[in-house]
C-alpha positions as CSV (number, residue, x, y, z in Angstrom):
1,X,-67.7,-50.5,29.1
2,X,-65.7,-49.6,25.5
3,X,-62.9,-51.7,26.4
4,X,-58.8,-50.9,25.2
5,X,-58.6,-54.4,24.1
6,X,-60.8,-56.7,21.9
7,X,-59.4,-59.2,19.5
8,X,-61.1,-60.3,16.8
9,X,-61.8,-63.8,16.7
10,X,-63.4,-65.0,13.1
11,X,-64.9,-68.0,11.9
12,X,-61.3,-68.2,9.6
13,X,-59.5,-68.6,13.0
14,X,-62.3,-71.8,14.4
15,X,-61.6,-73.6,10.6
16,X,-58.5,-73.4,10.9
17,X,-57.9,-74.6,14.4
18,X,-60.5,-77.5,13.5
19,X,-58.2,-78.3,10.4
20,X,-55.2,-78.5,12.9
21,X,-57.4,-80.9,15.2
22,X,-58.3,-82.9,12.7
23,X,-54.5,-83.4,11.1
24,X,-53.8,-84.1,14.7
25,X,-51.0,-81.9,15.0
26,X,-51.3,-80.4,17.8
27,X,-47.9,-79.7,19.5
28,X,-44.2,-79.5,18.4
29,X,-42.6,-76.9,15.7
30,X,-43.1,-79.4,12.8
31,X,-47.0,-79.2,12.1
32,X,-48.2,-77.5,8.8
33,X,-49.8,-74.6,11.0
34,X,-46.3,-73.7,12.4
35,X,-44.7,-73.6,8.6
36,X,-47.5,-71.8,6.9
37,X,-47.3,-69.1,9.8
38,X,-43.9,-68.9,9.5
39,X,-44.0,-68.5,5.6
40,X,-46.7,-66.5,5.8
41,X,-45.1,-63.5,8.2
42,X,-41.4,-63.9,6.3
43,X,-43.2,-62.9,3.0
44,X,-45.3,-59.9,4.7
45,X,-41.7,-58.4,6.3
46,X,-40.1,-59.6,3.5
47,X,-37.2,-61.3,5.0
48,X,-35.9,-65.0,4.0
49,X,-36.6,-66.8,7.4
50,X,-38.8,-66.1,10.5
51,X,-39.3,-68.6,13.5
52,X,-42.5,-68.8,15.7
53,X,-41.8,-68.5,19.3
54,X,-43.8,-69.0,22.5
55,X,-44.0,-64.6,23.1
56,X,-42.4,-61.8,22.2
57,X,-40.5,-61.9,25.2
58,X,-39.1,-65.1,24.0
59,X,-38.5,-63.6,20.6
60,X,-35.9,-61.1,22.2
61,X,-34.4,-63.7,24.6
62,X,-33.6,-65.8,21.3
63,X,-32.7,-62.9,19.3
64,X,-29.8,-61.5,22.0
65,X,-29.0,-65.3,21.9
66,X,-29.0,-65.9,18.3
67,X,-26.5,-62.2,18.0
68,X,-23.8,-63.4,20.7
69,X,-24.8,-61.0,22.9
70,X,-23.1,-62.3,26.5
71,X,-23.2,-61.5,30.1
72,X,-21.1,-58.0,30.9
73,X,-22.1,-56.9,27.1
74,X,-24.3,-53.6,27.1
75,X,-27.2,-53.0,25.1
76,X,-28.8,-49.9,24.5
77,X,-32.4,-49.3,25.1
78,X,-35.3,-46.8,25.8
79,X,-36.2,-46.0,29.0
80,X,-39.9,-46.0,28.0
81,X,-40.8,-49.2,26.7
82,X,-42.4,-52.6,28.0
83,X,-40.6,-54.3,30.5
84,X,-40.2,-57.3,28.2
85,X,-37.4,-55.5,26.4
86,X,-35.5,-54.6,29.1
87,X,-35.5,-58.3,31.2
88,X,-34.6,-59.9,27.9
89,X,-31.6,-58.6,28.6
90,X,-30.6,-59.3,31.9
91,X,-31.8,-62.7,31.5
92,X,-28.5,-63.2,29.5
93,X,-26.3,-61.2,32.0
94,X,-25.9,-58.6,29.9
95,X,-25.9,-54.9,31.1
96,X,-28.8,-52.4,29.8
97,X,-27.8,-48.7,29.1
98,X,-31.1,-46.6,29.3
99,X,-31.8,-44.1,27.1
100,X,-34.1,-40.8,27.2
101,X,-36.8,-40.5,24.5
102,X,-37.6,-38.3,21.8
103,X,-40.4,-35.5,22.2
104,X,-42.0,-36.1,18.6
105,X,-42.0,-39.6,18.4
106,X,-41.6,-41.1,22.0
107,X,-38.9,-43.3,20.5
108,X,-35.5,-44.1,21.5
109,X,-33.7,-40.1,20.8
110,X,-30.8,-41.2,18.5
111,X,-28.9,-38.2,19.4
112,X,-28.4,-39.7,23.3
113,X,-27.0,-43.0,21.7
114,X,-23.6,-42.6,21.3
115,X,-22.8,-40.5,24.3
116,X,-23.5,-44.0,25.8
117,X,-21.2,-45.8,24.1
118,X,-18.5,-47.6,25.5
119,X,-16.2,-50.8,24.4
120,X,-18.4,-53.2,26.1
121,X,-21.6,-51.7,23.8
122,X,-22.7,-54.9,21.8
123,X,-25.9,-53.5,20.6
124,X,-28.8,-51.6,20.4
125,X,-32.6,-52.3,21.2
126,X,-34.9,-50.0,19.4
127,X,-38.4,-50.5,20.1
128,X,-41.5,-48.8,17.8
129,X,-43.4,-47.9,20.4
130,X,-47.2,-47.6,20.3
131,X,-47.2,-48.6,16.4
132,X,-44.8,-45.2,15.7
133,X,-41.4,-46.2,13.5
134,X,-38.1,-45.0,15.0
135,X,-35.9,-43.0,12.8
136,X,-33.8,-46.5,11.8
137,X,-31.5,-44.8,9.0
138,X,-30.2,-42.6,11.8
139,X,-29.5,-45.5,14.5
140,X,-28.0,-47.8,11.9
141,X,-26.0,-45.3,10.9
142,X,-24.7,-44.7,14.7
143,X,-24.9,-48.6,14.9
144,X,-22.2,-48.9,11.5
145,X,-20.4,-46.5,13.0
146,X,-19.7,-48.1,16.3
147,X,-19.9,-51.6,15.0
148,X,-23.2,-52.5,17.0
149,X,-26.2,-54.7,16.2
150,X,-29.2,-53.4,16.1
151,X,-32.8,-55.5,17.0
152,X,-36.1,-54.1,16.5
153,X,-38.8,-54.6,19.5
154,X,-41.4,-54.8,16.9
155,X,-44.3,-55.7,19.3
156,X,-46.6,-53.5,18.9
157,X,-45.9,-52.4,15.7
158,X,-46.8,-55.2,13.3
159,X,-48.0,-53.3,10.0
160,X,-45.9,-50.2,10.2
161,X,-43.6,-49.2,7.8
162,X,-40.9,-46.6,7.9
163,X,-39.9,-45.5,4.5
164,X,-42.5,-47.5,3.0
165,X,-40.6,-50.8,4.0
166,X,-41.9,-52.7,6.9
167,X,-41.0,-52.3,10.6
168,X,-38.6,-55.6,11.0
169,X,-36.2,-54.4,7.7
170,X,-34.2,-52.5,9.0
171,X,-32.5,-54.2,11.9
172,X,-30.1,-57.5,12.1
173,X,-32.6,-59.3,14.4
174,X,-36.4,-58.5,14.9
175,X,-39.1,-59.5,17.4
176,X,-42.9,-59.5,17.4
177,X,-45.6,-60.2,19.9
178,X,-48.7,-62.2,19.4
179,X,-50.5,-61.7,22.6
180,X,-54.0,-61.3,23.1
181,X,-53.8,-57.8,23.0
182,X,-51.8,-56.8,19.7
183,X,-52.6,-56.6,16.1
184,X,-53.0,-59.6,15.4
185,X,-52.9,-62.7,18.6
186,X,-52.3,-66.1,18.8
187,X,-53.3,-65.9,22.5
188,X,-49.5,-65.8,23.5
189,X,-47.1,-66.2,21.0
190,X,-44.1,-64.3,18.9
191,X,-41.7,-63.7,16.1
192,X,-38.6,-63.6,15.5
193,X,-36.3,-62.9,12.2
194,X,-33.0,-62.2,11.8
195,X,-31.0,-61.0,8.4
196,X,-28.1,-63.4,8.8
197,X,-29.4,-66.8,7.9
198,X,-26.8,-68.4,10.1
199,X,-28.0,-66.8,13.0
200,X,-31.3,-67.9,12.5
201,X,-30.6,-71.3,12.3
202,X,-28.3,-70.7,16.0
203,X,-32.1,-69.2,17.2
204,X,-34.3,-71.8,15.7
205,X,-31.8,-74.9,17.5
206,X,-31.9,-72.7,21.0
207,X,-35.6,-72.4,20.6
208,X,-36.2,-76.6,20.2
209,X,-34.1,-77.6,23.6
210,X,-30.9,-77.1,21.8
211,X,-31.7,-80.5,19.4
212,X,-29.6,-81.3,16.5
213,X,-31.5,-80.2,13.4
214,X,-30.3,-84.0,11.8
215,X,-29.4,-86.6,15.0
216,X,-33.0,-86.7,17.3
217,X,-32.6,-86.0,20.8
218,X,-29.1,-85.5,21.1
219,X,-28.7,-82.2,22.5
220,X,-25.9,-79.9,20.9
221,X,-26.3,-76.8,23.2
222,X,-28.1,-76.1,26.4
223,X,-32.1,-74.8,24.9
224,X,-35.3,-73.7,25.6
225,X,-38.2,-74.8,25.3
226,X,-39.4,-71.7,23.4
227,X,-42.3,-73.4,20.5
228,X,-45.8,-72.2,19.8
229,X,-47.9,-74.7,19.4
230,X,-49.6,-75.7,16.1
231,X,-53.1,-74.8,17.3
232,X,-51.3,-71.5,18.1
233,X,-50.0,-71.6,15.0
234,X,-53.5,-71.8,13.1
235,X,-54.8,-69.0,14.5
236,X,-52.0,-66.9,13.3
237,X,-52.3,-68.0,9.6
238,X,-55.8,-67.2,10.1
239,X,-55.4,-63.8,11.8
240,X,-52.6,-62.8,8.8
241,X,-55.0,-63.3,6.2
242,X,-56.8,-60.3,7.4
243,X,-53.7,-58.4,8.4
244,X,-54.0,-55.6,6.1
245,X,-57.6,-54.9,7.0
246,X,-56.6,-54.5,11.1
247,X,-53.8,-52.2,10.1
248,X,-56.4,-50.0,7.9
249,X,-59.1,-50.2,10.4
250,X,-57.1,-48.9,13.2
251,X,-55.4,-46.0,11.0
252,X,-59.1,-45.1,9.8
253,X,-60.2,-45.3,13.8
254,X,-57.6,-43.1,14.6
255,X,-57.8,-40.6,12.0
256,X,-61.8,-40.6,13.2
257,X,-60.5,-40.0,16.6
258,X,-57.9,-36.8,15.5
259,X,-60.4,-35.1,13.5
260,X,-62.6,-34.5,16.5
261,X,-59.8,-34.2,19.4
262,X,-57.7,-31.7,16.9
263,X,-59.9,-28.9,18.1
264,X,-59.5,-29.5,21.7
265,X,-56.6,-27.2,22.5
266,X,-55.1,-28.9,25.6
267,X,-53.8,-32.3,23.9
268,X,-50.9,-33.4,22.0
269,X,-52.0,-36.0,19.5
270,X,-50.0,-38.7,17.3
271,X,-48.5,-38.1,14.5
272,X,-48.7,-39.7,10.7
273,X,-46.7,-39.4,7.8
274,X,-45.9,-41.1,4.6
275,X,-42.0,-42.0,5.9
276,X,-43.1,-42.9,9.6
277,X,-46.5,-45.0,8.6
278,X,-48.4,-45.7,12.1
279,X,-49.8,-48.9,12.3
280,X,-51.9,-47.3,15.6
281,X,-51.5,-50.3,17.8
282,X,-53.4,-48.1,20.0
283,X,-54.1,-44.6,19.8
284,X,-51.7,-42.9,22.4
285,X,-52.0,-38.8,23.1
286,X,-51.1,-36.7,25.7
287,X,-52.4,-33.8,27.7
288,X,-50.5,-30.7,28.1
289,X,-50.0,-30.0,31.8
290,X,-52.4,-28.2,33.4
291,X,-53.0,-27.2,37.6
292,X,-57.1,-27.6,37.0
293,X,-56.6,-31.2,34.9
294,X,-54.3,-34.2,34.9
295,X,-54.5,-37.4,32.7
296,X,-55.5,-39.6,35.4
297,X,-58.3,-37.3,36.3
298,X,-59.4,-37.5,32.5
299,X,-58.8,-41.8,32.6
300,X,-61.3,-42.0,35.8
301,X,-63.8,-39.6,34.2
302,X,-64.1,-41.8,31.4
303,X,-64.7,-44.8,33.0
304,X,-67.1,-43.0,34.6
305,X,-68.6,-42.4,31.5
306,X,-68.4,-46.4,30.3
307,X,-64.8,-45.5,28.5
308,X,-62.0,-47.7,29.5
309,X,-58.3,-45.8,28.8
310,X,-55.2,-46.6,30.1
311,X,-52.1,-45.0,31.0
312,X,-48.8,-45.3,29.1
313,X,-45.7,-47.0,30.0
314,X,-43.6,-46.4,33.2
315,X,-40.2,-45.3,32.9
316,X,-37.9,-48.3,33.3
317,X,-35.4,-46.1,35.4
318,X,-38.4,-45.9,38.3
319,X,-38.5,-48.8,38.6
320,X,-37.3,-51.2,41.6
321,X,-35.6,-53.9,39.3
322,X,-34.2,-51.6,36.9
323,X,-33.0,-48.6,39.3
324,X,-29.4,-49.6,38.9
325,X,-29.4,-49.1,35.6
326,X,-30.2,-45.4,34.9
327,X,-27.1,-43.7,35.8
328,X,-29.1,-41.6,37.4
329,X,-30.1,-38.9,34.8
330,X,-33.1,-36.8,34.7
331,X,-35.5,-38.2,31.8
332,X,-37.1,-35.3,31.7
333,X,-39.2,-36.5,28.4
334,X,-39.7,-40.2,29.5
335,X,-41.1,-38.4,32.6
336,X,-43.8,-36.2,30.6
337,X,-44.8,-39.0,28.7
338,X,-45.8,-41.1,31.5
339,X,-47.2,-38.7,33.6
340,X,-49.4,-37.2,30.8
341,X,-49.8,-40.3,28.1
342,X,-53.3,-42.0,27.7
343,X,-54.4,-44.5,25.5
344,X,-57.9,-45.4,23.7
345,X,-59.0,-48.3,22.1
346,X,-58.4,-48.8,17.9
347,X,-59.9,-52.1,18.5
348,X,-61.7,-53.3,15.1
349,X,-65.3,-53.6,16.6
350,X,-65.4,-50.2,17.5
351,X,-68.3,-48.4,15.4
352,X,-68.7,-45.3,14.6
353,X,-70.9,-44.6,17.5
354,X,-68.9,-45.7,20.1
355,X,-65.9,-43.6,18.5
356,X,-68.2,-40.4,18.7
357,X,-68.9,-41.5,22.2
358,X,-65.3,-41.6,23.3
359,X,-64.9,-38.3,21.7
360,X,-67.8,-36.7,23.1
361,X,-66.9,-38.0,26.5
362,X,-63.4,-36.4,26.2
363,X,-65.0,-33.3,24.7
364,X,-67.2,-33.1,27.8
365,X,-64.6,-33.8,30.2
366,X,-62.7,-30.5,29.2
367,X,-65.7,-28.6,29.0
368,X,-66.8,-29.2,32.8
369,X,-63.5,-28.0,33.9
């Protein structure tokens, strides 16, 4: 089976977990691992401070947290995204709005936004989903307007840039995700990094119990205990030294994969630009509908064929927790995409065989029809 998921584990990642061992720093946020990380990431976003957490999911609890945001405040968000984004939120109390999609980037539609608006709106959540930048000069201009924070579910778009400036910019809070399955993994793990430098330091206290930074165990605040561990850590310095090469092994992967699938009439595949670089987290299409095919047919047939691929996301708005919360609108794209979205693997042991398999096997399946 050509798996989805397949992190690469290098013999830069077993040094530098040995080197951890060996300094014996193993736990807490104070180990050289856990700086260098932090460094590390800060200078590839480009932002003063970032703060290691224990998930991405995390990362968003601390970085609603870190903004004020407070139980009856209402946050903006897609209605196709993760469920991670959407439970961050209502682990504070806080109320989400959902939000339709847009049909040529699958990303929060900015024009919905302030339609949704009311005087309890404290921010919004825009999430680059599948690796694709949202249109962020657009929704911080709504957010300017309407004097509304804006945080960037980064998760699965570490290495994509919109403008040319990295994903994680543009926001006044930003979150990434470590897991096993992302760009780069600490096994579980996250990011987060805010542009106020005050507010980071609010996040960094919540994340250590709520522990004075200068009096040792005297608590100033009710906390979490939110830290990645230093052996987490060391994987993660490891991982970011070879950063850059994952981001341009899954953009050549998934150029590989549109060349061939281009000629097959009945998909829809991602789009690339210069302003909205794709850091092709994984490489998500579509299938036009169709009475004699469906995308689930098309996902069994490949694992038929040894192919693993996956649906896309649920709408949040079907879904029994989140039901409430979707004023009961159509969603007529969030709909389409999951109903028709698949994804394949850009995972960076994929060879050149096994991508012209994939393609093949799609190829074929269209073909039998």
């Amino acid at each position: 089976m050509i798996p989805v998921f397949r992190p690469l584990i290098t013999k830069q990642n077993i040094k530098s977990v040995l080197s951890t061992l060996q300094r014996g720093e193993i736990s807490g946020n104070f180990g050289l691992a856990i700086k260098q990380f932090e460094t590390n990431f800060a200078k590839y976003i480009g932002c003063k401070y970032a703060s290691t957490t224990s998930s991405g999911t995390t990362a968003l609890h601390l970085a609603l947290l870190g903004l004020g945001i407070k139980p009856g405040d209402e946050v903006i968000l897609p209605n196709i995204t993760f469920a991670a984004t959407i439970n961050s939120v209502l682990y504070i109390g806080a109320k989400p709005v959902l939000v339709d999609i847009e049909k040529e980037s699958w990303n929060l539609n900015s024009s919905l936004i302030e339609e949704k608006i009311t005087d309890k709106t404290k921010a919004i959540i825009v999430v680059h989903l599948y690796g694709y930048p949202c249109e962020m000069n657009t929704i911080n201009k709504i957010a300017k307007n309407n004097n509304l924070l804006v945080i960037e579910d980064c998760a699965e778009a570490l290495g994509s840039r919109y403008e040319n400036l990295p994903v994680g910019l543009f926001g006044d809070a930003a979150t990434f995700s470590f897991f096993g399955n992302k760009t780069i993994t600490t096994g579980e793990g996250g990011m987060v990094v805010f542009k106020d430098d005050s507010v980071a330091i609010i996040a960094r206290q919540l994340r250590d119990h709520g522990m004075s930074k200068e009096k040792r165990y005297w608590q100033e605040v009710v906390g979490f205990n939110y830290r990645l561990t230093n052996l987490q850590a060391a994987v993660g310095v490891a991982q970011m030294e070879r950063l850059d090469f994952f981001v341009q092994k899954k953009r050549d992967i998934s150029k590989k994969y549109n060349d061939v699938l281009k000629s097959i009439d009945y998909l829809i595949l991602p789009k690339d630009c210069n302003e909205f670089y794709n850091s092709f987290w994984l490489y998500t299409f579509f299938i036009k509908p169709n009475p004699k095919f469906n995308r689930d047919s098309l996902i069994k047939f490949l694992g038929d064929k040894g192919v693993e691929a996956r649906r896309v996301f649920y709408p949040l708005n079907q879904m029994p927790p989140y039901i409430d919360y979707s004023d009961k609108e159509p969603y007529e794209v969030s709909n389409f995409f999951s109903e028709n979205g698949l994804s394949l693997s850009t995972s960076y042991s994929l060879s050149d065989n096994d991508i012209e398999y994939i393609c093949s096997s799609i190829d074929l399946y269209f073909k039998t029809l």
